[in-house]
SENU-856845 format. One record per residue: residue number from 0; z, y, x of N, C-alpha, C in turn; residue in one letter. Coordinates in nm, 4 decimals. Layout:
# residues N
+-----+----------+----------+----------+----------+----------+----------+----------+----------+----------+---+
|   k |      nup |   nnorth |    neast |     caup |  canorth |   caeast |      cup |   cnorth |    ceast | r |
+-----+----------+----------+----------+----------+----------+----------+----------+----------+----------+---+
| NUM |        Z |        Y |        X |        Z |        Y |        X |        Z |        Y |        X | a |
...
+-----+----------+----------+----------+----------+----------+----------+----------+----------+----------+---+
END
This chain:
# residues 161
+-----+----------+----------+----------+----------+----------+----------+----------+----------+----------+---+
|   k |      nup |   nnorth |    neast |     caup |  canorth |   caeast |      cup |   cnorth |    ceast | r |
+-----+----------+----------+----------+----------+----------+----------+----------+----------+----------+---+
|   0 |   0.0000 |  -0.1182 |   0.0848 |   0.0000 |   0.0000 |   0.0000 |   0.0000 |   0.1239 |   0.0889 | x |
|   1 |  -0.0258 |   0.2022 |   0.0640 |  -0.0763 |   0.3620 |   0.1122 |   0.1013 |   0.4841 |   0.0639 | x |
|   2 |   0.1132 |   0.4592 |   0.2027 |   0.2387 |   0.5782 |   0.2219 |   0.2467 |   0.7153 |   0.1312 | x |
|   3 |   0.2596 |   0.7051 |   0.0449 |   0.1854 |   0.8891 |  -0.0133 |   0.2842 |   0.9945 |   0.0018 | x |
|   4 |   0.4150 |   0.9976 |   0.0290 |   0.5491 |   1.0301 |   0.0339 |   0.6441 |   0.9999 |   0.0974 | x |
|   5 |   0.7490 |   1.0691 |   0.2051 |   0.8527 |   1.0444 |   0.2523 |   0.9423 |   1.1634 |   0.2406 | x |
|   6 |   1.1020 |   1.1430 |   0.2488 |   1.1676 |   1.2474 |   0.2378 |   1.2079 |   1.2940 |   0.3499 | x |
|   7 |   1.1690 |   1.3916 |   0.4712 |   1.1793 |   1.3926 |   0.5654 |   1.2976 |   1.5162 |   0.6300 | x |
|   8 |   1.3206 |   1.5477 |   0.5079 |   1.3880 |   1.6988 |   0.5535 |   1.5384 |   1.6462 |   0.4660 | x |
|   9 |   1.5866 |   1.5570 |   0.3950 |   1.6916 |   1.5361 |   0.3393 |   1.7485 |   1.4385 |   0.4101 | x |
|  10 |   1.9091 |   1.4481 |   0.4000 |   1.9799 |   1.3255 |   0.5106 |   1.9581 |   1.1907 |   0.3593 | x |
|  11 |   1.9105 |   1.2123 |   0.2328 |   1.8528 |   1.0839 |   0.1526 |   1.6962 |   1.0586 |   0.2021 | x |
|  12 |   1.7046 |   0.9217 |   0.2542 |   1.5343 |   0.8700 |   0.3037 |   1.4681 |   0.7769 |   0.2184 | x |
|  13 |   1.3826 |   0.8313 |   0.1290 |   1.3084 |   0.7380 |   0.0669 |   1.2044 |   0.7924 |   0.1165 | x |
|  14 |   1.0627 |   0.6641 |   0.0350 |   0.9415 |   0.7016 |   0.0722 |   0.8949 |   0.6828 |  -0.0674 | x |
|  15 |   0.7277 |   0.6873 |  -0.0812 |   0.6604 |   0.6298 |  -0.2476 |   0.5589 |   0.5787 |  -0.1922 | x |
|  16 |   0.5082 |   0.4431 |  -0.2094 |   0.4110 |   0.3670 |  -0.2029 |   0.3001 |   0.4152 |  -0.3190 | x |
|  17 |   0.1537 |   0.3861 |  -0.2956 |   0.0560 |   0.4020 |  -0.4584 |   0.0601 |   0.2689 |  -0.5204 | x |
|  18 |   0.1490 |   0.1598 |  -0.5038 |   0.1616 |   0.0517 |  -0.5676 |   0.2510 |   0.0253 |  -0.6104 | x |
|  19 |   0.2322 |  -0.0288 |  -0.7502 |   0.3868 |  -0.0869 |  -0.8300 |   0.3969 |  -0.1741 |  -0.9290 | x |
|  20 |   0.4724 |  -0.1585 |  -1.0099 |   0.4656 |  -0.3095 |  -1.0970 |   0.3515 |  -0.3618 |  -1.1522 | x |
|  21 |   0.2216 |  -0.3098 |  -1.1955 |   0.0798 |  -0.3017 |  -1.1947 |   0.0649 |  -0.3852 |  -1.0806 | x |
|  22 |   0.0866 |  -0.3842 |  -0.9660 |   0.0710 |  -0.4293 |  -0.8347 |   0.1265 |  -0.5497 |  -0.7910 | x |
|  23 |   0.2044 |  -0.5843 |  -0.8360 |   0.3309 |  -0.7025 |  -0.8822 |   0.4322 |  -0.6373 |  -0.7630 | x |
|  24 |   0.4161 |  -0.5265 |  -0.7359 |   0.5426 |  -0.4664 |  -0.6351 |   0.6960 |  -0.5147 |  -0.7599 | x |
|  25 |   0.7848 |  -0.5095 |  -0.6891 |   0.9160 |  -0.5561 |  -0.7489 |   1.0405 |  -0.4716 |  -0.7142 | x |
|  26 |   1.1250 |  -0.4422 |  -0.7579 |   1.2764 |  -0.3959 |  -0.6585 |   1.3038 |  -0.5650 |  -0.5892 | x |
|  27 |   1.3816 |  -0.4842 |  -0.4623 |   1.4106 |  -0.5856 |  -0.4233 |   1.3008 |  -0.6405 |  -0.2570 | x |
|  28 |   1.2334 |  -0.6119 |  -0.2743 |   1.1299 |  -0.6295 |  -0.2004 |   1.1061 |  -0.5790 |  -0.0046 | x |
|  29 |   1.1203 |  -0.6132 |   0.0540 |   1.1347 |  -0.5847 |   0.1578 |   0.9685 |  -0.5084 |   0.2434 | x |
|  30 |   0.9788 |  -0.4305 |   0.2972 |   0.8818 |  -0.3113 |   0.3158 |   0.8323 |  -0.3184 |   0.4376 | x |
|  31 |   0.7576 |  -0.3227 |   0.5074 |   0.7264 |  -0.3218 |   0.6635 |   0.6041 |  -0.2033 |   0.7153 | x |
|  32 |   0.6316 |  -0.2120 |   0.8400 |   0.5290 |  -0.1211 |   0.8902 |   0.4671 |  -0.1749 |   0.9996 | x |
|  33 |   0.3345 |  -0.1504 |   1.0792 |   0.2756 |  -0.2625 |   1.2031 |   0.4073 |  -0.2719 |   1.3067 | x |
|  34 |   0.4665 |  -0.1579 |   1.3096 |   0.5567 |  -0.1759 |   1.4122 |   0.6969 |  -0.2545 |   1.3547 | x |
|  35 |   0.7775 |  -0.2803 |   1.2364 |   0.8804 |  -0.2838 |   1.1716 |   0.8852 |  -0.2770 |   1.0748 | x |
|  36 |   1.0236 |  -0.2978 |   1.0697 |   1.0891 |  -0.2919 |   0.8675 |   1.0982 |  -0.1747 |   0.8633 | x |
|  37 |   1.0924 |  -0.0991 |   0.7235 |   1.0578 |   0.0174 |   0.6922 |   1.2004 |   0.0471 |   0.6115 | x |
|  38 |   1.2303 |  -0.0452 |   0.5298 |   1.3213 |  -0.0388 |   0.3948 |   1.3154 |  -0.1613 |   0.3223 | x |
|  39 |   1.3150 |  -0.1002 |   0.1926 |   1.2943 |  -0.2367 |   0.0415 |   1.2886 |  -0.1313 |  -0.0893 | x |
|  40 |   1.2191 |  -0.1847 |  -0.1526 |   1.1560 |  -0.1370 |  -0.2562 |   1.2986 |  -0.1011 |  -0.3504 | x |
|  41 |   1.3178 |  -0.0121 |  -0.4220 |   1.4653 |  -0.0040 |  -0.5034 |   1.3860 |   0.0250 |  -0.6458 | x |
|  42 |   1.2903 |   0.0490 |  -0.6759 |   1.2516 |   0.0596 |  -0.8222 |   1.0890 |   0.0911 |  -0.8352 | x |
|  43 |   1.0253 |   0.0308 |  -0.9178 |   0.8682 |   0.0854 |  -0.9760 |   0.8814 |   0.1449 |  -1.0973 | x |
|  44 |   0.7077 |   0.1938 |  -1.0814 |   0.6552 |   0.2700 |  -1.2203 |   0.5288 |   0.1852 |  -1.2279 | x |
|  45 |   0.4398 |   0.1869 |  -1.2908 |   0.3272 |   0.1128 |  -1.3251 |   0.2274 |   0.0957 |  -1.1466 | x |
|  46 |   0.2272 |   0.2131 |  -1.1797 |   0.1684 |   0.2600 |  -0.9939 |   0.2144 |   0.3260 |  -0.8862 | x |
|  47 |   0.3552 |   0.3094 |  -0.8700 |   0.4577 |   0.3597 |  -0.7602 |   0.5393 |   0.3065 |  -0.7158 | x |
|  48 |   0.6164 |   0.2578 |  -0.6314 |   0.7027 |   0.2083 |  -0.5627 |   0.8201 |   0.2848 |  -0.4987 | x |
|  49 |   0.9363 |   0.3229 |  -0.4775 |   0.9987 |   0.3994 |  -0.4048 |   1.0864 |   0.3463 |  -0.3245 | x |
|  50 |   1.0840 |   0.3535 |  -0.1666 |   1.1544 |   0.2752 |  -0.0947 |   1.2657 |   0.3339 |  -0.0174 | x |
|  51 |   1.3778 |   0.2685 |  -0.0201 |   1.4737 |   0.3031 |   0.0182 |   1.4366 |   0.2761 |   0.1963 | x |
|  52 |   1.4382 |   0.3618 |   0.2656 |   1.4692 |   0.3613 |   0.4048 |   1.5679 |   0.3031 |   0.5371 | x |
|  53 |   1.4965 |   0.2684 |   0.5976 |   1.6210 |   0.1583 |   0.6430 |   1.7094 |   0.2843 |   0.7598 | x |
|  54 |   1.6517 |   0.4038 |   0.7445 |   1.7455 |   0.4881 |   0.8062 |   1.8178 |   0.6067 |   0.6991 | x |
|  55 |   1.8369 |   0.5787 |   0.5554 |   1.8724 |   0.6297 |   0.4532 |   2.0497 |   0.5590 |   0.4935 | x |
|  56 |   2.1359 |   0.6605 |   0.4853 |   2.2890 |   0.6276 |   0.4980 |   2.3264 |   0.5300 |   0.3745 | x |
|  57 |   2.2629 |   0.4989 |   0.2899 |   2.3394 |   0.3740 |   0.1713 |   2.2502 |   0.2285 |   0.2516 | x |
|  58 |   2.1290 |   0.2634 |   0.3376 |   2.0522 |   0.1686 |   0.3783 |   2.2117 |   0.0346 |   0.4619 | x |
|  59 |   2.1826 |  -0.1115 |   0.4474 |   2.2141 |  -0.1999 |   0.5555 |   2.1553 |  -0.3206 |   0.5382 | x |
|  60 |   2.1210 |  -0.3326 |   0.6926 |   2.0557 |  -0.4723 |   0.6990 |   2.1157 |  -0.5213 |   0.7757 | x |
|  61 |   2.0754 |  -0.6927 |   0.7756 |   2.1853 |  -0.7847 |   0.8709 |   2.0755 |  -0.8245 |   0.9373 | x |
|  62 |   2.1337 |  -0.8059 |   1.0907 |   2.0180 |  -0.8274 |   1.2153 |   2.1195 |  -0.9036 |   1.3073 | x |
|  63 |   2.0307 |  -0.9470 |   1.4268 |   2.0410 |  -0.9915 |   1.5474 |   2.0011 |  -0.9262 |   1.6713 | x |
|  64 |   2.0699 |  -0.9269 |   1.8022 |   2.0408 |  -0.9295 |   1.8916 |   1.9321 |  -1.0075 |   1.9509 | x |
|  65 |   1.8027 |  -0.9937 |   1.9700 |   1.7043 |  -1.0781 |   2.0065 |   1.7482 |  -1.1676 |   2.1043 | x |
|  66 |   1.8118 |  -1.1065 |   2.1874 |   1.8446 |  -1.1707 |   2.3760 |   1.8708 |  -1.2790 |   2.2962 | x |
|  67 |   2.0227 |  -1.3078 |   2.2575 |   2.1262 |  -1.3861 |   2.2257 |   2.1756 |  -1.4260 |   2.0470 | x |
|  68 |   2.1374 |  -1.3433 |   1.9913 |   2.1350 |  -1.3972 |   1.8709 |   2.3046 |  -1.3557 |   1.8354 | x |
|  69 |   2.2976 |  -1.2097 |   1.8718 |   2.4587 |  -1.1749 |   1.8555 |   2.4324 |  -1.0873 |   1.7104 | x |
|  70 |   2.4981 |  -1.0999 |   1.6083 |   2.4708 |  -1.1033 |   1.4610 |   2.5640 |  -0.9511 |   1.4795 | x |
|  71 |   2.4956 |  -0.8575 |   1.4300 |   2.5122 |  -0.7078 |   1.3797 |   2.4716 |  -0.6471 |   1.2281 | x |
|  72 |   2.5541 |  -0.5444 |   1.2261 |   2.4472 |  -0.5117 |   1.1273 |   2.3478 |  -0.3867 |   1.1358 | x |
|  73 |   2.2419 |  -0.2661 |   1.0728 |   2.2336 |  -0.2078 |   1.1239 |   2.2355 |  -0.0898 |   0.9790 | x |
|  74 |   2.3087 |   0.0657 |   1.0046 |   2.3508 |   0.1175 |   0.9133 |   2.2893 |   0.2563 |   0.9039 | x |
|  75 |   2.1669 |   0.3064 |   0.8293 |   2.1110 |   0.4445 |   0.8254 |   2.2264 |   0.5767 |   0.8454 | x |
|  76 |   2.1995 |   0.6665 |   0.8929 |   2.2332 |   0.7682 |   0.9449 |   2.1953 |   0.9105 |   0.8605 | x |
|  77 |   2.0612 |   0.9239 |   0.8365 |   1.9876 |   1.0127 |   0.7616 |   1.9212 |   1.1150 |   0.8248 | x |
|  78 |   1.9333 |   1.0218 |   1.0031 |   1.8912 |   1.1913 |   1.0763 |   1.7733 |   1.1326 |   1.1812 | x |
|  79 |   1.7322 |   1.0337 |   1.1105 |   1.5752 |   0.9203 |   1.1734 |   1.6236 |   0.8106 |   1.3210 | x |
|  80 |   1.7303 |   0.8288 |   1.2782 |   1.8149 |   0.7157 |   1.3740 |   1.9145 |   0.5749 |   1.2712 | x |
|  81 |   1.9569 |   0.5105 |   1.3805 |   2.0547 |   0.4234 |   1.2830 |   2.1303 |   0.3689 |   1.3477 | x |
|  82 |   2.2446 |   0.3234 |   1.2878 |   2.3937 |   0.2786 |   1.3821 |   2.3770 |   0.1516 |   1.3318 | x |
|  83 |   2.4266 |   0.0673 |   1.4863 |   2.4021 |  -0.0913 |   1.5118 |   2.5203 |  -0.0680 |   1.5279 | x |
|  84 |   2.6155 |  -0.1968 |   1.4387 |   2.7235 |  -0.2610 |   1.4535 |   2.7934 |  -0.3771 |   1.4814 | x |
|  85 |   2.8379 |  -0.4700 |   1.5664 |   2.8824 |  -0.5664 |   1.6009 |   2.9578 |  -0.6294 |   1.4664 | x |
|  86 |   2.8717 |  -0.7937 |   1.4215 |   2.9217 |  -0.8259 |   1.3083 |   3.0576 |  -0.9400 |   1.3694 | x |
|  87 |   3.0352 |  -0.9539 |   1.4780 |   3.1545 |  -1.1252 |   1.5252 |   3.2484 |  -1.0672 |   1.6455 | x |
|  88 |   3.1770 |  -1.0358 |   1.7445 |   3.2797 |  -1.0100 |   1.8552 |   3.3386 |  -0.8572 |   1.8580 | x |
|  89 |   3.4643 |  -0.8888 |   1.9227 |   3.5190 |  -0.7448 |   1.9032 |   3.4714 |  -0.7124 |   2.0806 | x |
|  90 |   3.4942 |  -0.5738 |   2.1189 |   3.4423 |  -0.5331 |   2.2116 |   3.2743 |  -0.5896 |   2.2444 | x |
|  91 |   3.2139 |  -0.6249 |   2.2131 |   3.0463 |  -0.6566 |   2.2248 |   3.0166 |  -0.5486 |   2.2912 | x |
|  92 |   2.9287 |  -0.6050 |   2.4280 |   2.8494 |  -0.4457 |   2.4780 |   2.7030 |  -0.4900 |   2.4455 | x |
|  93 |   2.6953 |  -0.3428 |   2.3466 |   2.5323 |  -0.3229 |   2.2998 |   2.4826 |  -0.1989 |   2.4630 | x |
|  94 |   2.3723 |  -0.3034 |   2.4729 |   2.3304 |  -0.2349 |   2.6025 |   2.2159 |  -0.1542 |   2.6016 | x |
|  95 |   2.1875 |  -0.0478 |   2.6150 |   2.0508 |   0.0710 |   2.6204 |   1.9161 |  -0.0501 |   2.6361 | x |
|  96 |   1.8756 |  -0.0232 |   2.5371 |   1.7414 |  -0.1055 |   2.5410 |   1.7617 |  -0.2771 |   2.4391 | x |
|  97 |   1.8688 |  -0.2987 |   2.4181 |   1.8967 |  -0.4159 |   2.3399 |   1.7770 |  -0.4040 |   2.2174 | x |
|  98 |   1.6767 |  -0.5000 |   2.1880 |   1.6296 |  -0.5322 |   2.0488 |   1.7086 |  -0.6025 |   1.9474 | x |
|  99 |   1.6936 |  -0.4983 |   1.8183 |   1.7138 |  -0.5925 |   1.7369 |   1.6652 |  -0.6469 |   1.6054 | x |
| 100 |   1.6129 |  -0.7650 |   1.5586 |   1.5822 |  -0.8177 |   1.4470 |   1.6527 |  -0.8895 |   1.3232 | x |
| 101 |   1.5756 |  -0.8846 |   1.2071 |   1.6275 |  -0.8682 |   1.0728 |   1.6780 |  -1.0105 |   1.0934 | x |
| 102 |   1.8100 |  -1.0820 |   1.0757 |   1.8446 |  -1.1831 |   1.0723 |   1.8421 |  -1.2830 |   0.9794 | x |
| 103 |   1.7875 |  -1.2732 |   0.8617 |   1.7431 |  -1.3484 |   0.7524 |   1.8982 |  -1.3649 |   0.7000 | x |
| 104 |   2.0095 |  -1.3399 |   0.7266 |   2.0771 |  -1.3583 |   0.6284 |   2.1408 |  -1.2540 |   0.5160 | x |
| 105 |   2.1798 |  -1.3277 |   0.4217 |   2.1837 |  -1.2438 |   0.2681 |   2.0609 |  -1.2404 |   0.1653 | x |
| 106 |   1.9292 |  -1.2711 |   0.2480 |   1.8551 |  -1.2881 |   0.1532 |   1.7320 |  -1.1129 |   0.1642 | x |
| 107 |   1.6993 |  -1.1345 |   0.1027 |   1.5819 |  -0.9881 |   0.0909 |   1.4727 |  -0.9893 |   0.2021 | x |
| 108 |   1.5181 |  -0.9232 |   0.3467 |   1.4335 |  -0.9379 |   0.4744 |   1.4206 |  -1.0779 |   0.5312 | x |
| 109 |   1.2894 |  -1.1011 |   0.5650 |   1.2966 |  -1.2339 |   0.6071 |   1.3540 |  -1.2130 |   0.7719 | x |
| 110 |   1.3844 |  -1.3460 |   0.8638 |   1.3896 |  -1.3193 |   0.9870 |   1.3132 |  -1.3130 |   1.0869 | x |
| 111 |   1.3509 |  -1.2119 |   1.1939 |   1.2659 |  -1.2106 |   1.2933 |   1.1824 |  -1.0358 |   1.2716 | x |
| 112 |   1.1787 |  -0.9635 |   1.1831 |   1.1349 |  -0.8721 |   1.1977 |   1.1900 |  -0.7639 |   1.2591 | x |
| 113 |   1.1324 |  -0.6743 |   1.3311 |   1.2255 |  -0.5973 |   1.4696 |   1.2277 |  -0.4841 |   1.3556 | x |
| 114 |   1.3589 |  -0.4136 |   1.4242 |   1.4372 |  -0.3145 |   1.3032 |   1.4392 |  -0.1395 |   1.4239 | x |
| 115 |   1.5413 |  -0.2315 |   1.5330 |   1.5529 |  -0.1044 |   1.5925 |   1.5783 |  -0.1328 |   1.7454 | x |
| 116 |   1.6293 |  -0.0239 |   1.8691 |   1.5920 |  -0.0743 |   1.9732 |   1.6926 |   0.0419 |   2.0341 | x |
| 117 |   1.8491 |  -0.0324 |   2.1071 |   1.9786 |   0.0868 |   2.0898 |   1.9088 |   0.1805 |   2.2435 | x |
| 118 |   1.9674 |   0.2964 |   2.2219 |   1.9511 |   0.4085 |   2.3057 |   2.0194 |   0.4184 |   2.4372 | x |
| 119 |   2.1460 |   0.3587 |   2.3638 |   2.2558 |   0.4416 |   2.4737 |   2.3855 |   0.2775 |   2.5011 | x |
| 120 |   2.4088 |   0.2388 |   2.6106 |   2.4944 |   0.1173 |   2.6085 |   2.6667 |   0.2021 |   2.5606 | x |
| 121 |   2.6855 |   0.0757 |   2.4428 |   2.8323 |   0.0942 |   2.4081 |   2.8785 |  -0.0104 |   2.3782 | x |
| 122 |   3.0533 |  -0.0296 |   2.3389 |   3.0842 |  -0.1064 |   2.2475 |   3.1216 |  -0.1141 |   2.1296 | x |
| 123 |   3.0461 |  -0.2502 |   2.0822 |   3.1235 |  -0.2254 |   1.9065 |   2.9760 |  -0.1795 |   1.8323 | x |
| 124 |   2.9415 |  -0.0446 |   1.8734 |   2.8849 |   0.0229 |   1.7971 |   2.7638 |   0.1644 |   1.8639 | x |
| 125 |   2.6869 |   0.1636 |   1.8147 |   2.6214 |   0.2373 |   1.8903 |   2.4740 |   0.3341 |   1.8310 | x |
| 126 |   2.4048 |   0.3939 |   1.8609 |   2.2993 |   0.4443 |   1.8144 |   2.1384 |   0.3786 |   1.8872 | x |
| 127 |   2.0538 |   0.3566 |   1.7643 |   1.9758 |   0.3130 |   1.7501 |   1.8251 |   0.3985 |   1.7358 | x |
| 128 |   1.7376 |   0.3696 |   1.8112 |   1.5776 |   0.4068 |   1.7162 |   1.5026 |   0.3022 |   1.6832 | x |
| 129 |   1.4539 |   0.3286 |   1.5176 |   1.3926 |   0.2558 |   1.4738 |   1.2146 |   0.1911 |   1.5124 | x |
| 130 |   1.2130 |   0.1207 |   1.5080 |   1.0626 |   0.0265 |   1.5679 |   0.9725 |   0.0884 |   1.4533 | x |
| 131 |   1.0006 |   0.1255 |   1.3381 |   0.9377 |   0.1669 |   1.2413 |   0.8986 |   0.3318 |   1.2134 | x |
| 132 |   0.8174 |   0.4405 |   1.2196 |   0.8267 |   0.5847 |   1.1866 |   0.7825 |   0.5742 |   1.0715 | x |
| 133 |   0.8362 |   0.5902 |   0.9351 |   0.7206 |   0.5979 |   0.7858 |   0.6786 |   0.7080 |   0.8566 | x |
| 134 |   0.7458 |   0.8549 |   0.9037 |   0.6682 |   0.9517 |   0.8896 |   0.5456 |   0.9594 |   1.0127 | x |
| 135 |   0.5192 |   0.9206 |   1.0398 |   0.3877 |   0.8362 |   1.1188 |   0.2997 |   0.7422 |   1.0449 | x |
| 136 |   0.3253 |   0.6429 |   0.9497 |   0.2663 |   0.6055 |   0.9225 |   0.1620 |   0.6206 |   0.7448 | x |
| 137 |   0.0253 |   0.5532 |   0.7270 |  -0.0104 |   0.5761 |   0.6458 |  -0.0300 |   0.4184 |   0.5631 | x |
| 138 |   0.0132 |   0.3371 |   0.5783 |  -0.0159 |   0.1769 |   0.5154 |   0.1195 |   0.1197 |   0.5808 | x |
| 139 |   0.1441 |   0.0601 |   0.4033 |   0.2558 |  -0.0177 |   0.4502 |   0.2365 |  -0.1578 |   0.4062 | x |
| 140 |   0.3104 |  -0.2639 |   0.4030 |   0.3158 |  -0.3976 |   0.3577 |   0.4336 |  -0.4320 |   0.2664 | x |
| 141 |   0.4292 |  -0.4599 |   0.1485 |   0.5411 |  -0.5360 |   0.0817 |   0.5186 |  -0.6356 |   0.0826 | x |
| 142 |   0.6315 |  -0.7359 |   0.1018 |   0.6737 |  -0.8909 |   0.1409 |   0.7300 |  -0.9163 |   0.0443 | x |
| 143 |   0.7269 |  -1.0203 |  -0.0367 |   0.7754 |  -1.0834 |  -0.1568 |   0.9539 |  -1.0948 |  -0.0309 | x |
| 144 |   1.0390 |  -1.1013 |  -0.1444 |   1.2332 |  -1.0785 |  -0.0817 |   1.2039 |  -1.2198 |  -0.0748 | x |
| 145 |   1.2560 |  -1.2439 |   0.0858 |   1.3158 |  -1.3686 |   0.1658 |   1.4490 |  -1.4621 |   0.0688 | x |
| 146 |   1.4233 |  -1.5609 |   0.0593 |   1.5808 |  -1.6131 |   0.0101 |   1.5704 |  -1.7226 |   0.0954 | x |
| 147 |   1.6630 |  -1.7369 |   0.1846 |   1.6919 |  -1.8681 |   0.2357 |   1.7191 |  -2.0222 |   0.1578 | x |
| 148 |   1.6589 |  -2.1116 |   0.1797 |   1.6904 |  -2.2283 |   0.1719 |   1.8094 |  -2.2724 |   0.1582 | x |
| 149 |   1.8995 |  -2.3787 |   0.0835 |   2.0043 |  -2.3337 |   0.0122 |   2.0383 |  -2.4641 |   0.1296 | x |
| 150 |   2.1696 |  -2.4979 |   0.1349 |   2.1501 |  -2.5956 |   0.2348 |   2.2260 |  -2.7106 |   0.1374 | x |
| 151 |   2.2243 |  -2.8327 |   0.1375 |   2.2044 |  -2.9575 |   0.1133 |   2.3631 |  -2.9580 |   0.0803 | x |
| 152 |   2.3988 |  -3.0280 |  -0.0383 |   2.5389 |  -3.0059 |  -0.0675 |   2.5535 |  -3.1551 |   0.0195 | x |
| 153 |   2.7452 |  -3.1280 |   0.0796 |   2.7386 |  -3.2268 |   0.1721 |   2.7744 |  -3.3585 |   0.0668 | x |
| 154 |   2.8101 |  -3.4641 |   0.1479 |   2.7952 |  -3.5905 |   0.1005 |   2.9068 |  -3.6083 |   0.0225 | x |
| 155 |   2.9917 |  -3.7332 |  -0.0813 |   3.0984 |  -3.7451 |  -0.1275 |   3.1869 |  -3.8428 |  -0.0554 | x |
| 156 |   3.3217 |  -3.8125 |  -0.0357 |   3.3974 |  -3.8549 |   0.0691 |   3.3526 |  -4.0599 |   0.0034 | x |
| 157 |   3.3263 |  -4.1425 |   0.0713 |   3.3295 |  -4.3005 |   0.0323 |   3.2156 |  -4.3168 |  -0.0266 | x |
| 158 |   3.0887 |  -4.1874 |  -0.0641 |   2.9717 |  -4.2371 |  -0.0875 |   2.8894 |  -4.3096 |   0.0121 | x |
| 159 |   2.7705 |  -4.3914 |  -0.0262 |   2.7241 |  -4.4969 |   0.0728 |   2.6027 |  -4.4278 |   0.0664 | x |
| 160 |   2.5111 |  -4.4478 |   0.1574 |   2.3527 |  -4.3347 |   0.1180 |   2.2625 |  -4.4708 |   0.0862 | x |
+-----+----------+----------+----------+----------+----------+----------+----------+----------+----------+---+
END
């Protein structure tokens, strides 16, 4: 779909796609750009889409550390940056240049898509730029929302297979 809109001057970041429920666009929907995740779709009109920004301050996604697979999350700001947070270890050093991708869990973003890429080494917590510019770009992609595979209820204690 074709970028027609972003909010670039408000610390609220949405964008408007020219596609929408006409389109089988959906809420819910996870948003990309050639470089990255963009957002997720939060509501249509027949022929519009409006996407919440993954650097919009209500924005969070659950990512990974590419290196190592150290589970963060990452949290909009409103000022075209975004804060990466350590989801498991306490003291974690996020190091200047760390990638990170959408971790497939919770459902919506699938995994593996690169989100953001930290600036400055800290711990815990740190500042981020996104792999994605809407305001750069003119074509985006909606991805039907990721749901993980449910996993296999386990066995019954003295059942025989």
């Amino acid at each position: 779909a074709r970028v027609v809109s972003s909010s670039a001057s408000s610390t609220r970041r949405f964008a408007t796609l020219n596609a929408g429920s006409r389109q089988r666009v959906r809420a819910g929907q996870p948003v990309l750009g050639p470089n990255g995740l963009i957002g997720r779709v939060i509501e249509t009109s027949l022929n519009t889409a409006r996407i919440l920004l993954i650097i919009d301050p209500e924005s969070i996604v659950p990512v990974r550390r590419a290196r190592d697979n150290l589970p963060a999350i990452v949290v909009g700001r409103g000022d075209g940056l975004v804060d990466v947070r350590s989801a498991s270890v306490a003291n974690a050093p996020l190091l200047a240049g760390d990638t990170f991708v959408t971790s497939g869990a919770g459902g919506i973003f699938p995994p593996g898509v690169p989100v953001a890429q930290v600036l400055r080494s800290a711990r815990d917590s740190t500042t981020a730029r996104p792999f994605a510019n809407v305001d750069a770009l003119d074509i985006a992609i909606v991805q039907p929302a990721y749901f993980p595979e449910a996993a296999a209820p386990p066995a019954a204690a003295g059942a025989t297979p």
